[in-house]
C-alpha positions as CSV (number, residue, x, y, z in Angstrom):
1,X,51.7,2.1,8.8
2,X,49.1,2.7,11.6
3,X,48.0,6.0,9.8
4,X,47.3,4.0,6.8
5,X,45.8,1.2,8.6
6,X,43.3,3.9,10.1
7,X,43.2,5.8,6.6
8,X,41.6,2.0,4.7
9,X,39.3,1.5,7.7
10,X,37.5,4.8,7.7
11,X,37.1,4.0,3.8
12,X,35.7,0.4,4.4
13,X,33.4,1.4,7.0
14,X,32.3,4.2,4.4
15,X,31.6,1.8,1.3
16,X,29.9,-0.3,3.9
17,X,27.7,2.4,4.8
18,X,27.2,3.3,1.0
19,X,26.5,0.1,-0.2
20,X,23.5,0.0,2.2
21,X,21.7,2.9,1.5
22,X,18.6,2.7,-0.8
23,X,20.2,4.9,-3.7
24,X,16.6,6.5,-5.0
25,X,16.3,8.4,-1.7
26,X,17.1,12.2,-1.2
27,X,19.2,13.4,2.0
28,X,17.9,11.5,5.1
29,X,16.6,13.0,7.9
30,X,13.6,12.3,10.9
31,X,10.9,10.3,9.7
32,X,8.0,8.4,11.6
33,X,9.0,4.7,12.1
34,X,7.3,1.5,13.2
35,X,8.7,-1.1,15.8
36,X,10.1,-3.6,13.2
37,X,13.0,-6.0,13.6
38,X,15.2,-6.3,10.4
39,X,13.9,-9.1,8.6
40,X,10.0,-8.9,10.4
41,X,6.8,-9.6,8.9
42,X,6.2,-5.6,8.1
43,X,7.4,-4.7,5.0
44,X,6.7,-1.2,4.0
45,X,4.9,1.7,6.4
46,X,4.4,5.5,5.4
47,X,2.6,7.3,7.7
48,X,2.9,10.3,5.6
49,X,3.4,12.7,8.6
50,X,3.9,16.2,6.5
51,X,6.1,17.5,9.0
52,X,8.2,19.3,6.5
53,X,7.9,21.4,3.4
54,X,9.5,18.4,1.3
55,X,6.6,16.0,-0.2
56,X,9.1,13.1,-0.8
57,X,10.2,13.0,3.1
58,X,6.5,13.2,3.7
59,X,6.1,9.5,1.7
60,X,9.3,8.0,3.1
61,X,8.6,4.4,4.4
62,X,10.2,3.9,7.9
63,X,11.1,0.0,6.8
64,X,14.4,0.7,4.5
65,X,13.6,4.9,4.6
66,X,12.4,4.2,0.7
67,X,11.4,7.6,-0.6
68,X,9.2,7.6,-3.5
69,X,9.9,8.8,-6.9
70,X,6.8,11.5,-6.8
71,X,4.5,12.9,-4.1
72,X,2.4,15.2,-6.0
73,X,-0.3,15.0,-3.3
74,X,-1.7,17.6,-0.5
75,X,-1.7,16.9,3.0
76,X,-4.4,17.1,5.5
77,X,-5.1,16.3,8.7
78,X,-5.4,12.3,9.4
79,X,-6.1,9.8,11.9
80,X,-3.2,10.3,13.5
81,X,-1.3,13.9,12.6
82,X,-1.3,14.5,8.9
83,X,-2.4,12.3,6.1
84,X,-2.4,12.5,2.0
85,X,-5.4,14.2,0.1
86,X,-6.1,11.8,-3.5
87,X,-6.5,13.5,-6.3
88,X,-7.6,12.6,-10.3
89,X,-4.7,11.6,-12.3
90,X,-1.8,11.5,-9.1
91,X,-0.6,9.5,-6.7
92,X,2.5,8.4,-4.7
93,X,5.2,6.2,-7.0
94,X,7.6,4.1,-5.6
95,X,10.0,1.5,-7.0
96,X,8.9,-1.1,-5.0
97,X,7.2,-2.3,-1.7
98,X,10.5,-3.1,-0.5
99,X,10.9,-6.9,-0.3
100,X,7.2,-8.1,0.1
101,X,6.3,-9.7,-2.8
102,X,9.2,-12.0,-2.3
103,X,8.4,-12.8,1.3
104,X,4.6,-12.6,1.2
105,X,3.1,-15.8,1.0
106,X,0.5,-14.9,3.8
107,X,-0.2,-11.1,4.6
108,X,-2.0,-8.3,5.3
109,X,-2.7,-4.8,3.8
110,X,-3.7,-2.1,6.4
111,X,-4.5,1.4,5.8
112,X,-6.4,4.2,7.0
113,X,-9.5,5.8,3.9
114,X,-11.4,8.4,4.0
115,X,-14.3,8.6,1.4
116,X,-17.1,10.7,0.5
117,X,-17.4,11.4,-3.0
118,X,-18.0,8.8,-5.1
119,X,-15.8,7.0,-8.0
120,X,-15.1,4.1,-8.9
121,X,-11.0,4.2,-8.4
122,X,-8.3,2.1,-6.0
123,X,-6.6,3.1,-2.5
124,X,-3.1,1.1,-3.9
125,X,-2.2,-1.6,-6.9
126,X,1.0,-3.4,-7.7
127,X,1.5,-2.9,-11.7
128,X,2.8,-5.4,-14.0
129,X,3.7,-4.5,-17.7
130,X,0.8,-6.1,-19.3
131,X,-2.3,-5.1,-22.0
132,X,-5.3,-3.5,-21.2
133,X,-6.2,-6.1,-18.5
134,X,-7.1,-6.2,-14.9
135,X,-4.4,-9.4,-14.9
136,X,-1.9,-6.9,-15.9
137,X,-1.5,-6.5,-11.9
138,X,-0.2,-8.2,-9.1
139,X,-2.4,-6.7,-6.8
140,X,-5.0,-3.9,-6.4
141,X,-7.5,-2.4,-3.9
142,X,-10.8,-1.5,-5.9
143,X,-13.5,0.6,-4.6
144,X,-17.0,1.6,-5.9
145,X,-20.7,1.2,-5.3
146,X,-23.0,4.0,-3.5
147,X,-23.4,5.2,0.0
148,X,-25.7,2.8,0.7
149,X,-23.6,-0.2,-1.4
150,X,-20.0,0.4,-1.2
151,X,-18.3,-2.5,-3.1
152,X,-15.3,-3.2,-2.3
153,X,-12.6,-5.4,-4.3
154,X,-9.6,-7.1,-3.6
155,X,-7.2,-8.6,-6.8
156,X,-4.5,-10.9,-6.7
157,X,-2.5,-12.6,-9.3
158,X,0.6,-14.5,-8.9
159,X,2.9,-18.0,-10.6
160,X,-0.2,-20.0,-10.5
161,X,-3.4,-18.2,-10.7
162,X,-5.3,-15.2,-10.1
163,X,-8.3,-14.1,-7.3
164,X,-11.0,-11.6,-6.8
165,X,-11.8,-11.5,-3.1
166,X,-15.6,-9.2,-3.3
167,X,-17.6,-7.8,-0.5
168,X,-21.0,-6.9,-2.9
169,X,-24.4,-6.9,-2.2
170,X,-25.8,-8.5,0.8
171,X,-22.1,-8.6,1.6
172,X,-21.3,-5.1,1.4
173,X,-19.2,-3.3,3.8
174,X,-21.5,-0.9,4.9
175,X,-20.7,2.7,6.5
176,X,-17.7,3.0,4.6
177,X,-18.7,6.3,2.4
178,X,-19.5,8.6,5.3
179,X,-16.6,11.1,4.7
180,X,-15.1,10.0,7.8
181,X,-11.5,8.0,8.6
182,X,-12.0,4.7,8.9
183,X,-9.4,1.4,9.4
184,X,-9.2,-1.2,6.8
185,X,-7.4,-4.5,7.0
186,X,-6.9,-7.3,4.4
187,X,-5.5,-10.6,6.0
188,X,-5.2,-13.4,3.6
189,X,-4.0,-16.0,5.9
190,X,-2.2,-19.1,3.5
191,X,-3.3,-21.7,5.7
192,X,-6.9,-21.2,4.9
193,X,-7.1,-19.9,1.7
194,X,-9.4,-17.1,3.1
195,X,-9.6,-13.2,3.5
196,X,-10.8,-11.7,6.1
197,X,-11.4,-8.0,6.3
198,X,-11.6,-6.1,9.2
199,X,-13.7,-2.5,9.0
200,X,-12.7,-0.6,12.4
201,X,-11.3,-3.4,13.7
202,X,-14.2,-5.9,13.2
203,X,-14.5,-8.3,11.1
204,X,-16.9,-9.0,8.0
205,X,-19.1,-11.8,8.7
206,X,-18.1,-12.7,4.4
207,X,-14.5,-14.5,4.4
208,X,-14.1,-15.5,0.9
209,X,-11.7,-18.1,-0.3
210,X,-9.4,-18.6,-2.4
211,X,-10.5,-22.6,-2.9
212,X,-7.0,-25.2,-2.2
213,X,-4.3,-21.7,-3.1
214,X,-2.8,-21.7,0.0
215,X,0.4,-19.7,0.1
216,X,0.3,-16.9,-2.7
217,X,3.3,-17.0,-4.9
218,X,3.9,-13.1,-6.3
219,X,6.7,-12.9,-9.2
220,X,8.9,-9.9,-7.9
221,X,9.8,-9.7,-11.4
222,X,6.6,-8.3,-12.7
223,X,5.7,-5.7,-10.8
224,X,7.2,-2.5,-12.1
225,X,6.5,-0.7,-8.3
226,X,3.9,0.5,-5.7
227,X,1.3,3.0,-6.3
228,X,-0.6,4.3,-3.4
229,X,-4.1,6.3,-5.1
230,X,-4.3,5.0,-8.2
231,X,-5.2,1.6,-10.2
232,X,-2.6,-0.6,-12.4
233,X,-2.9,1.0,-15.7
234,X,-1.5,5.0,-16.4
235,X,-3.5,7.4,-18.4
236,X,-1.7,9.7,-21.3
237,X,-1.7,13.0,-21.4
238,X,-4.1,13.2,-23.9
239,X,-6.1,11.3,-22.0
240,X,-5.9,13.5,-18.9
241,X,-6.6,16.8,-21.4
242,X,-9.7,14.9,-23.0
243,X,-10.7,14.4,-18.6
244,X,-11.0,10.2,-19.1
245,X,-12.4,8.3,-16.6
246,X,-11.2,4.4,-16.2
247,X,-11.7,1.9,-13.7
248,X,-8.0,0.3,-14.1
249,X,-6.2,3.9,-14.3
250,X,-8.7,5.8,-11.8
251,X,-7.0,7.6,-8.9
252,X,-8.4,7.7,-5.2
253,X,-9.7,10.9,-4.5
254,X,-10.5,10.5,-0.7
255,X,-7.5,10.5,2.2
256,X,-5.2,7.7,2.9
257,X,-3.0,7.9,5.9
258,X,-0.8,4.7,7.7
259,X,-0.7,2.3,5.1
260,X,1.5,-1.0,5.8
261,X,1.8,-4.2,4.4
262,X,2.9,-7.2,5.8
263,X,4.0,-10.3,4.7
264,X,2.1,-12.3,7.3
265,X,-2.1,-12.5,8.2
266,X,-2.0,-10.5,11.1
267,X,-4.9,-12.1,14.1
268,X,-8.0,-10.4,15.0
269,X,-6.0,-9.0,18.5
270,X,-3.2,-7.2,16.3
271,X,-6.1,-5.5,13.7
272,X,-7.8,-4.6,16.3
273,X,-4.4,-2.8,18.3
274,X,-4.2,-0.8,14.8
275,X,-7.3,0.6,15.0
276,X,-8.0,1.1,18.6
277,X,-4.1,3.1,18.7
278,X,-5.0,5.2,15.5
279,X,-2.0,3.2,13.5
């Protein structure tokens, strides 16, 4: 009786373990990961370390060791160890950003770009299955402009509305297409309605608001997963043959390294702890 006893608690302890792992994952092994408590405001983190000869280990995120579906990307040296090198027509897929679009209704995108040759194309979106429509997506990071005007765009669209958040013109975030790393943050922050965005730790002096939103409302439901390097919309193959270029498919061809999101606004002290300890 005790063997058997012993024999169904091995087994429960083993559909336990089972049952929690994230099933579209290969083997598991050591991967870079961020001080988190279960349940915490940081919701997905790849640091894209390229510490092994595996490309998908390379991607994992360190919240729920996620691996992505494809890694077709190069690494290169980033801000801190190795990062990803974009590339027309790839990126990095994954199912999903874990649970954030659930629990977001504040939060805060932080990643590490580097950009010299320019195009207009997007460091990460959040597709939806939609027409040919910016609206098609949940969320993207735009990017365009010249050296001396980088434009920079921020989308949202959730239950109740949708909201482009632009640093253009005299607002422009300048110094940004310099070939070198730089830190970007994007804290919308629910209880004002605003974004701020913080270049190396500073922020812009242009906050703009989303006028009486307060807490966004993203439908989990929609979004069909995370890309990091590329826009909402996919190209065909006969695209890619024929070389198209679009400003909703276009893929980031500078580096990317650290990227997080986080399902709260993050203050001015935290951004700045990011940038100033290369995270």
């Amino acid at each position: 009786m005790k063997n058997i006893i012993k024999i169904l608690s091995l087994l429960s302890i083993g559909l336990l373990i089972f049952s929690c792992q994230d099933l579209d994952r290969p083997e598991l092994g050591d991967y870079p990961q961020d001080t988190n408590v279960p349940g915490g405001p940081l919701k997905f983190y790849v640091a894209f370390d390229g510490q092994t000869n595996n490309p998908l280990m390379n991607a994992v995120d360190s919240i729920r060791a996620k691996f992505p579906s494809s890694n077709p990307l190069s690494s290169i040296d980033g801000i801190n160890g190795k990062g990803l090198q974009g590339q027309n027509y790839k990126y990095v897929k994954y199912n999903s950003a874990n649970d954030f679009a659930k629990e977001a209704k504040s939060f805060t995108i932080s990643v590490w770009a580097k950009k010299g040759t320019l195009k207009t194309d997007h460091i990460f979106s959040l597709p939806s299955p939609s027409d040919y429509h910016w609206s098609a997506a949940s969320m993207f990071l735009l990017t365009e402009g010249s050296v001396s005007s980088p434009i920079l765009k921020f989308f949202v669209k959730d239950a109740t509305g949708e909201k482009w958040f632009e640093w253009t013109g005299a607002n422009a975030v300048t110094g940004f297409y310099d070939g070198n790393w730089h830190h970007l943050a994007f804290v919308y922050d629910a209880i004002t309605s605003k974004m701020t965005l913080y270049k190396d730790g500073i922020a812009h002096p242009n906050v703009p608001e989303w006028v009486g939103h307060g807490n966004v409302n993203l439908e989990p439901a929609k979004i069909t997963g995370l890309k990091i390097g590329a826009g909402p919309q996919e190209f065909t193959t006969e695209q890619i043959n024929q070389g198209a270029d679009d400003w909703l498919k276009n893929s980031w061809n500078g580096g990317i390294d650290q990227f997080r999101m986080y399902a709260t606004a993050l203050n001015a002290s935290e951004v700045n702890s990011l940038y100033t300890k290369k995270k």
